[in-house]
Structures are given as C-alpha cells and as structure tokens.
LUMMAR-514724 format. One line per field, with one value per atom (N, C-alpha, C, CB): residue in three letters; z, y, x; residue number from 1; atom name. Coordinates in pm, 1 decimal. Atoms other than C-alpha are relative to their C-alpha. Glycine has a CB too. Layout:
<sites>
resn = c(ALA  ...)
c3 = c(Z  ...)
c2 = c(Y  ...)
c1 = c(X  ...)
resi = c(NUM  ...)
name = c(CA  ...)
</sites>
This chain:
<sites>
resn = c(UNK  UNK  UNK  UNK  UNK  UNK  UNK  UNK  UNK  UNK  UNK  UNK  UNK  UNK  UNK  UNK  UNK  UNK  UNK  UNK  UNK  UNK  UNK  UNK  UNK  UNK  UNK  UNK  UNK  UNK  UNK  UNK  UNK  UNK  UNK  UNK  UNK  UNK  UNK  UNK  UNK  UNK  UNK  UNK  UNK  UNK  UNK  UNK  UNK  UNK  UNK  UNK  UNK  UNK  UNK  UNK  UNK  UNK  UNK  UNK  UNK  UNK  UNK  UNK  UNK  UNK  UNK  UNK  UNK  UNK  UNK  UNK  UNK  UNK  UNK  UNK  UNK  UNK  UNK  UNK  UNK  UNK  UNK  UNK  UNK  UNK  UNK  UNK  UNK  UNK  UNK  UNK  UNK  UNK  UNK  UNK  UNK  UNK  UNK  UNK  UNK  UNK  UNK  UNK  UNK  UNK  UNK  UNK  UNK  UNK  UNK  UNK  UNK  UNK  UNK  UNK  UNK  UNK  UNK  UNK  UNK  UNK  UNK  UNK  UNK  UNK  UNK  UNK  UNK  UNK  UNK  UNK  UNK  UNK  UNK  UNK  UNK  UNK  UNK  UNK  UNK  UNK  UNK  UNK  UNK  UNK  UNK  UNK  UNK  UNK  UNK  UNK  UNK  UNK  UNK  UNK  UNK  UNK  UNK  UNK  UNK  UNK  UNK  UNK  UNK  UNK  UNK  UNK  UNK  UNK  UNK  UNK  UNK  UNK  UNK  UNK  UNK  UNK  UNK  UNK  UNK  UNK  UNK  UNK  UNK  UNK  UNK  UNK  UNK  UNK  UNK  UNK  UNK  UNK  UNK  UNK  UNK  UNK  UNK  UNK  UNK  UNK  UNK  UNK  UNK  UNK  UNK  UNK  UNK  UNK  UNK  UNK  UNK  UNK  UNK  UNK  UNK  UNK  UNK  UNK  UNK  UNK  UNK  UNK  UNK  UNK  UNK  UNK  UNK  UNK  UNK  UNK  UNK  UNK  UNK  UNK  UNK  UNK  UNK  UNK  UNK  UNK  UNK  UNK  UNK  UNK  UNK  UNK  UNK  UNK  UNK  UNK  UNK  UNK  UNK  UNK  UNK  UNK  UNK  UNK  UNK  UNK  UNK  UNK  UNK  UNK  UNK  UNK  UNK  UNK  UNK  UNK  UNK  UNK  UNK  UNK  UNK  UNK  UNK  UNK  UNK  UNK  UNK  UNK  UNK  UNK  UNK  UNK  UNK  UNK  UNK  UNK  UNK  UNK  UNK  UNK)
c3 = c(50.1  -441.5  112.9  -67.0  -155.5  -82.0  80.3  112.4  -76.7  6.9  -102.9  59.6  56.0  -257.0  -67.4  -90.6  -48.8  -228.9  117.7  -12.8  -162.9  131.7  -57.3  184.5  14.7  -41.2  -80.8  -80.0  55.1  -237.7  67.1  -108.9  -70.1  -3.1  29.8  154.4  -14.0  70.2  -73.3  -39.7  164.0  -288.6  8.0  -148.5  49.4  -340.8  90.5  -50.0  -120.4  12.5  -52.1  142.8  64.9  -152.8  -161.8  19.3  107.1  -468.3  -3.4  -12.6  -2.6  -351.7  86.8  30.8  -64.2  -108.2  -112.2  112.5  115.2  -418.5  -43.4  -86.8  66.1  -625.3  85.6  -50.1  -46.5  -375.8  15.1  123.2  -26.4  -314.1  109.9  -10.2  -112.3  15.1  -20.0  90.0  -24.1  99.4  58.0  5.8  -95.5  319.5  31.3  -11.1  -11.9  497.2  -22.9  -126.1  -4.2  399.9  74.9  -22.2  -114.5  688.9  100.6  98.2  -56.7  833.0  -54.4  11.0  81.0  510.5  36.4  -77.9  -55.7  579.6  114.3  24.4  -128.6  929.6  -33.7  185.0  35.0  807.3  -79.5  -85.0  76.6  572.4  49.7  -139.9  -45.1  769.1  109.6  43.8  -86.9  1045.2  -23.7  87.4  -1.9  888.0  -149.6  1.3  70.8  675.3  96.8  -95.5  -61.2  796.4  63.0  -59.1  -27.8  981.9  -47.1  148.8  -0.5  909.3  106.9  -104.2  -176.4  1203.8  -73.4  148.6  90.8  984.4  122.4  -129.6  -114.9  1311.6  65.7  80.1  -126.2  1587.6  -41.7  35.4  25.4  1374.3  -7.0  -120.6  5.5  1432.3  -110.0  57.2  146.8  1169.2  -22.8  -14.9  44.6  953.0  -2.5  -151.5  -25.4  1026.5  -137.0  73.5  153.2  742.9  11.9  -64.1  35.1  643.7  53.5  -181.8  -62.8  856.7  -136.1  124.9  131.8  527.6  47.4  -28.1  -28.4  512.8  -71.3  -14.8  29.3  506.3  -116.0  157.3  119.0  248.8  -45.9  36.9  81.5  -24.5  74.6  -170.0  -37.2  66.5  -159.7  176.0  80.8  -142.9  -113.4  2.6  125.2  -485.2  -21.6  -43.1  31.7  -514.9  39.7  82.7  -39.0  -323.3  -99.2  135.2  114.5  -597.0  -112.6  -27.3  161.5  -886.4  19.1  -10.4  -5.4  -767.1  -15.5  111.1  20.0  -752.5  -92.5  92.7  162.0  -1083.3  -93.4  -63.0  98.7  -1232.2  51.9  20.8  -4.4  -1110.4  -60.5  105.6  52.5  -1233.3  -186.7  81.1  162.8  -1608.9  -40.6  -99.3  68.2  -1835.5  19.1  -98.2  -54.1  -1705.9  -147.9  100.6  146.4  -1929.0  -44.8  22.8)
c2 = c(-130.2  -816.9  86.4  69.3  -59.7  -676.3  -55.6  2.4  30.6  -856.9  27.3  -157.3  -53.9  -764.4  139.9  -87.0  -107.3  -443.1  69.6  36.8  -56.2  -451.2  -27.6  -127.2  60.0  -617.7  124.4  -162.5  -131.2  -293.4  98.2  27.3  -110.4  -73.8  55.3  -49.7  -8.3  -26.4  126.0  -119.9  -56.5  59.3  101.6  -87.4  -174.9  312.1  83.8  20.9  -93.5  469.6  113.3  -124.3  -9.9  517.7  56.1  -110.4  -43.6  608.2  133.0  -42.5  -67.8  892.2  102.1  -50.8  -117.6  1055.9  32.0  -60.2  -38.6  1063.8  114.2  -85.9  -79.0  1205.4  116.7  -46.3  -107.0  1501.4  55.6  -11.2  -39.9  1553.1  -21.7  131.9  55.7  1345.9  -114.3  -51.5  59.0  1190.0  -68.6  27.1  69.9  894.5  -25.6  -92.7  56.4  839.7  101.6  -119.3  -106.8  1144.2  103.5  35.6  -33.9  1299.7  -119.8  77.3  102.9  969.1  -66.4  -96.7  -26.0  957.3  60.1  38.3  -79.3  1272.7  -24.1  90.7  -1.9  1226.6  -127.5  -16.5  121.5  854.7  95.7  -124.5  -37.6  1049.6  113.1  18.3  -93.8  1315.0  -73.8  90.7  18.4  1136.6  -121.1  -11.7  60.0  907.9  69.3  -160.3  -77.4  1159.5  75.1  107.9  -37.6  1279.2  106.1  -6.6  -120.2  1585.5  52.5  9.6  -17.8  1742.5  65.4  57.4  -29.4  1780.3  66.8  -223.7  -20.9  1942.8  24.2  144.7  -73.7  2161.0  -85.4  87.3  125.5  1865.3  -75.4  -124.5  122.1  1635.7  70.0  -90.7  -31.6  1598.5  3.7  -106.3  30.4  1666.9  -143.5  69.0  150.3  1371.4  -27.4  -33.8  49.2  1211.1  -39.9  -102.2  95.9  1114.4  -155.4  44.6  148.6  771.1  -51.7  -16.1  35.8  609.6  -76.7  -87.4  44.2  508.6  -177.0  149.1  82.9  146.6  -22.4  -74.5  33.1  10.5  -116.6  -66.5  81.4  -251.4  -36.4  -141.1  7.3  -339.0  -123.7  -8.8  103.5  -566.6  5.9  56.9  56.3  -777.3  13.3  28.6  -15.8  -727.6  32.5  106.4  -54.4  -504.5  -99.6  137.5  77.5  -720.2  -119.1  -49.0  155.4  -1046.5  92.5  -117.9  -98.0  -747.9  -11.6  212.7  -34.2  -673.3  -82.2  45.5  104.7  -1028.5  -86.3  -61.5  37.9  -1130.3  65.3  34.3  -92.3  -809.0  -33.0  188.7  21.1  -913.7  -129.7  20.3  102.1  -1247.6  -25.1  -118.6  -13.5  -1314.3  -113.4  -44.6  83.0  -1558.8  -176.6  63.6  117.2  -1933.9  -90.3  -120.0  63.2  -2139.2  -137.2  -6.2)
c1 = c(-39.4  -4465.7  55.8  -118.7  -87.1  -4400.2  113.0  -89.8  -129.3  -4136.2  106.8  9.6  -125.4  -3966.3  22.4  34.8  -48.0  -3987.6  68.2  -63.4  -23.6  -3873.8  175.1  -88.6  -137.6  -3518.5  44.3  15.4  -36.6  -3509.1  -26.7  -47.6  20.4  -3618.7  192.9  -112.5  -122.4  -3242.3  52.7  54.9  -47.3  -3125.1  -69.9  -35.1  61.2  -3391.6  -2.9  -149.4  -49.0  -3306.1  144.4  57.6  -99.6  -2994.7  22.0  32.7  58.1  -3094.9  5.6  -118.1  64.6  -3288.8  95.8  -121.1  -134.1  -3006.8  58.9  133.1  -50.4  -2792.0  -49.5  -11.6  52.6  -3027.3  -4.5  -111.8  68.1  -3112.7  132.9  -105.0  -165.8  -2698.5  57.1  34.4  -77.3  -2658.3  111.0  -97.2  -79.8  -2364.4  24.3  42.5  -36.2  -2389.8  132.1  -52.4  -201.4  -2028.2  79.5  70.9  -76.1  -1926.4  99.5  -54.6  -98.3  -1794.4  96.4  -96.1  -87.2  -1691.6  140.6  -81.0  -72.2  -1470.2  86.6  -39.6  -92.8  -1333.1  89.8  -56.5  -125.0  -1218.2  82.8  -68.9  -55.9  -1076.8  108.5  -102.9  -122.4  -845.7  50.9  -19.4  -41.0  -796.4  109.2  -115.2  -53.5  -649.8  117.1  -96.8  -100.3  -451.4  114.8  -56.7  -111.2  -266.6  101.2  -66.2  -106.5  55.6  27.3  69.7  -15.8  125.1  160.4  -36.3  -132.7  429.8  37.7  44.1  -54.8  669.7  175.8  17.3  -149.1  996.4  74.6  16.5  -67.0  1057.1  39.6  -68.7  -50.7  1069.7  111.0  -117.1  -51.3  1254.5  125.3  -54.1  -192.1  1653.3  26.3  115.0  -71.6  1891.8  21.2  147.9  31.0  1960.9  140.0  -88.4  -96.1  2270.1  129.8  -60.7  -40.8  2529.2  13.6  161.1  -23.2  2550.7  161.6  -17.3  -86.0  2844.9  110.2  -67.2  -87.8  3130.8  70.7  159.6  -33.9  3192.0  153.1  -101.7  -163.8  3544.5  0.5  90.3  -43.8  3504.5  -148.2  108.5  118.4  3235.7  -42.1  17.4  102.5  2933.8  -107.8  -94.9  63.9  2677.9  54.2  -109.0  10.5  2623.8  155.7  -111.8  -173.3  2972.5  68.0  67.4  -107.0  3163.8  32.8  -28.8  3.2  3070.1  27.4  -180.3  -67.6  3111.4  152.2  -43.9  -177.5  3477.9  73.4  61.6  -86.5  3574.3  -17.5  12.2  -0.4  3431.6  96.7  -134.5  -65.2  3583.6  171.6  -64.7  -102.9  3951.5  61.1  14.6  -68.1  3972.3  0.1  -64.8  28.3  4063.2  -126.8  163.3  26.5  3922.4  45.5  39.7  -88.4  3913.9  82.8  -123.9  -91.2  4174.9  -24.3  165.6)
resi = c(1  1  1  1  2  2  2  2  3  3  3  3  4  4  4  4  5  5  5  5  6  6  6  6  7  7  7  7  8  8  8  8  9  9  9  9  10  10  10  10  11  11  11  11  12  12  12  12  13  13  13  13  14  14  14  14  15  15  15  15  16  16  16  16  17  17  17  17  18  18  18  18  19  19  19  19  20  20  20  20  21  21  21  21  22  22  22  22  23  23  23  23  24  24  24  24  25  25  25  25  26  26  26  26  27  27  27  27  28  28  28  28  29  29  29  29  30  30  30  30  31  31  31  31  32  32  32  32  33  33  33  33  34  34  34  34  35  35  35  35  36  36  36  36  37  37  37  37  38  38  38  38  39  39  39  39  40  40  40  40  41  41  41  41  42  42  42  42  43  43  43  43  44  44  44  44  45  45  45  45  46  46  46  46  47  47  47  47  48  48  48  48  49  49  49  49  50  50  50  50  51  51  51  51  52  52  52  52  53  53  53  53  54  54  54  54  55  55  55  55  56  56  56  56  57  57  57  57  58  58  58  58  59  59  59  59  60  60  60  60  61  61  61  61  62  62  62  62  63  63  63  63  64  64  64  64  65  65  65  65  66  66  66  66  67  67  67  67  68  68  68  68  69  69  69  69  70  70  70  70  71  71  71  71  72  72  72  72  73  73  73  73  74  74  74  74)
name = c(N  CA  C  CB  N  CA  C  CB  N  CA  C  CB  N  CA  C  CB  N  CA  C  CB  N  CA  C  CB  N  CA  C  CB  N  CA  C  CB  N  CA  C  CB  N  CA  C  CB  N  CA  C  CB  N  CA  C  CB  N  CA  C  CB  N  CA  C  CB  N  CA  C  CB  N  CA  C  CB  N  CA  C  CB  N  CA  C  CB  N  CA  C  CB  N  CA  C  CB  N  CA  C  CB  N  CA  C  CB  N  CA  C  CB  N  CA  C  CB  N  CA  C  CB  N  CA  C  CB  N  CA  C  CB  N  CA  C  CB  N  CA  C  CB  N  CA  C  CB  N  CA  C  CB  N  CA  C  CB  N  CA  C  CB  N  CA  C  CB  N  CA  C  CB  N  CA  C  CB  N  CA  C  CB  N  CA  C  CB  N  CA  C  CB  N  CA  C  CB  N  CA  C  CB  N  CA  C  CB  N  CA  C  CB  N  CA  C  CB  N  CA  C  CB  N  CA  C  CB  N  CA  C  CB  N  CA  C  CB  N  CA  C  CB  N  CA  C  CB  N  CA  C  CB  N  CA  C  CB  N  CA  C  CB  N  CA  C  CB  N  CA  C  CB  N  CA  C  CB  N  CA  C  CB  N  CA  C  CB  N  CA  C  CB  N  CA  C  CB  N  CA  C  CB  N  CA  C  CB  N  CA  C  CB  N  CA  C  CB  N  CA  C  CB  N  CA  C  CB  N  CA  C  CB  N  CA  C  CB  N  CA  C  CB  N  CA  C  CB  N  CA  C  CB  N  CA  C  CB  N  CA  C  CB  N  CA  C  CB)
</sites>
C-alpha cells in the first residue's frame, strides 16, 4: 500500500497546487514566450527595395506562353 502511494505521491503534489491556484512552470512559460516573440524593429529596418523587373517570363509562365501560342496539333 506504501509503495504505491509513493508512485502517486507526484500526482497528488500536483493535484493539490492546482487546487489552491499554483502554477507550476508558470513563469518559466512566460519568459519562454516572452523571449521568443518578436520585437518589433520598424525604425532600424531599411526601406524595402522594389523587386528588380525581369526581362523575360520564367517557370510556370514561361510553359503557359508557349502552350498558349501553339494551335491545335493536326
């Protein structure tokens, strides 16, 4: 009977924080999501560059354009 209360001793450790309104981990939680959430940096960060215009279609388009030019094979 005592040893298996020692395998629950655990659980009802746990139990009993609950019940009273402790939070094991709780702050260790916090700083975990605290620190890997983002800061925002709007100020530091460079403007955003435009997108450099390519001279002729790639992938996908490029196989669209040359499907869409040829007719119907005969």
């Amino acid at each position: 009977m005592s040893a298996s209360l020692l395998y629950l001793a655990p659980w009802l450790l746990l139990l009993v924080l609950l019940a009273c309104g402790h939070y094991p981990g709780e702050r260790l939680l916090e700083a975990i999501v605290r620190a890997r959430r983002p800061h925002p940096r709007r100020e530091d960060r460079p403007p955003a560059r435009p997108l450099p215009a390519r001279p002729f279609p790639r992938g996908g388009v490029l196989l669209a354009l040359a499907l869409a030019g040829r007719g119907p094979p005969a």
